[in-house]
Structure formats: C-alpha cells, structure tokens
Residue, then its C-alpha position, 0 to 999 in steps of 0.5 A: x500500500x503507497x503512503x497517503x500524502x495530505x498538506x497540512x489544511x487537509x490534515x488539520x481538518x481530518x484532525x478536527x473532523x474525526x478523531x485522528x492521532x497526530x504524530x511527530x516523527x523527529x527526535x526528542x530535541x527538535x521536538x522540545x524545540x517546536x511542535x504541533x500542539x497535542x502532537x505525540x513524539x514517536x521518533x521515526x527510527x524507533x516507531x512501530x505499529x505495536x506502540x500506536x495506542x489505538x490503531x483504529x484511528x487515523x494517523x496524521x504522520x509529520x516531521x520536519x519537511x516530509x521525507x522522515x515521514x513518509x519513511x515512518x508511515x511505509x513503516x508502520x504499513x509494512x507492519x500493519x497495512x490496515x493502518x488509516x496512515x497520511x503523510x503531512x508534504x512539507x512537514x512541520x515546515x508546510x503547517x507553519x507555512x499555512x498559518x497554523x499554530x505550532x508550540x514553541x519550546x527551549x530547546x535550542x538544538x537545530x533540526x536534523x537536516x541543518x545538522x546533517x548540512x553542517x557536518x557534510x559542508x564541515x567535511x568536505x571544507x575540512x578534506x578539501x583543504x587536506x587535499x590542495x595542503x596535505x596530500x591529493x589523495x584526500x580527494x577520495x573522501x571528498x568523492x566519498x561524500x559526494x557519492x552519500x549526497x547522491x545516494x541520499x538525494x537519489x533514494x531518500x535514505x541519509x545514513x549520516x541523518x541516522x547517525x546525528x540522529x542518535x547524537x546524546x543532544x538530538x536525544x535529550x528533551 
C-alpha cells in the first residue's frame, strides 16, 4: 500500500473532523524545540505499529519537511497495512507555512537536516583543504561524500541523518 500524502489544511481538518492521532516523527530535541500542539513524539527510527495506542484511528504522520515521514508511515504499513496512515508534504515546515499554530519550546538544538548540512559542508571544507595542503589523495573522501549526497538525494535514505540522529543532544528533551 503507497503512503497517503495530505498538506497540512487537509490534515488539520481530518484532525478536527474525526478523531485522528497526530504524530511527530523527529527526535526528542527538535521536538522540545517546536511542535504541533497535542502532537505525540514517536521518533521515526524507533516507531512501530505495536506502540500506536489505538490503531483504529487515523494517523496524521509529520516531521520536519516530509521525507522522515513518509519513511515512518511505509513503516508502520509494512507492519500493519490496515493502518488509516497520511503523510503531512512539507512537514512541520508546510503547517507553519499555512498559518497554523505550532508550540514553541527551549530547546535550542537545530533540526536534523541543518545538522546533517553542517557536518557534510564541515567535511568536505575540512578534506578539501587536506587535499590542495596535505596530500591529493584526500580527494577520495571528498568523492566519498559526494557519492552519500547522491545516494541520499537519489533514494531518500541519509545514513549520516541516522547517525546525528542518535547524537546524546538530538536525544535529550
């Protein structure tokens, strides 16, 4: 079964029509620092069908520009295709966009996809400079990253997201 994409007027009136769960897939830091009100956080990377305490209800699935989400509804649907699962497009980013209410916390830490911009611009400033003063071949981790940027654009699966994702900030409320 394909994920049910909605933008965020579409979910805000399956929230206010019906009885819909909605959910947060992010990480405990960005959800600390701005959520949707009454959003339950269930990171992506830990999300399973068995922990959606009532699996009747229609699930409103977000995080931050729509990429995670997806992935944790394919998820969720792989489990349990019964599932009444939609994906808010754009993420938390769209329903702002729209002029909905979000709730802004204290936590200070940046998103995940800004993390994960930091550390790849960070290496390849960091192994380019190593490559023209050291020795040539660091150009191979130069193209190393350039190969993860490809297949991270090409298939929408970013290892190194993953991994900042399980960084101790990322993981304290």
């Amino acid at each position: 079964m394909s994920v049910r994409e909605i933008s965020a007027k579409q979910a805000k009136e399956i929230i206010e029509q019906e009885k819909a769960q909605l959910i947060d897939v992010r990480e405990p830091a960005e959800h600390a620092n701005l959520h949707i009100p009454n959003a339950k956080l269930y990171p992506g990377g830990r999300i399973s069908a068995k922990g959606i305490e009532d699996p009747e209800q229609a699930l409103i699935i977000y995080c931050q520009k729509g990429g995670r989400g997806k992935s944790a509804c394919e998820k969720l649907l792989s489990e349990n295709p019964s599932l009444k699962v939609y994906n808010i497009t754009g993420g938390i980013e769209h329903w702002q966009e729209s002029g909905f209410d979000t709730q802004k916390g204290t936590s200070n830490v940046l998103p995940l996809d800004r993390q994960v911009q930091l550390s790849i611009g960070t290496m390849l400033l960091m192994f380019s400079i190593l490559t023209l003063a050291v020795a040539p071949a660091f150009v191979w981790a130069v193209t190393f990253i350039g190969m993860g940027l490809f297949i991270a654009g090409s298939t929408g699966f970013c290892g190194l997201a993953r991994v900042v994702a399980m960084m101790p900030w990322n993981q304290r409320v």
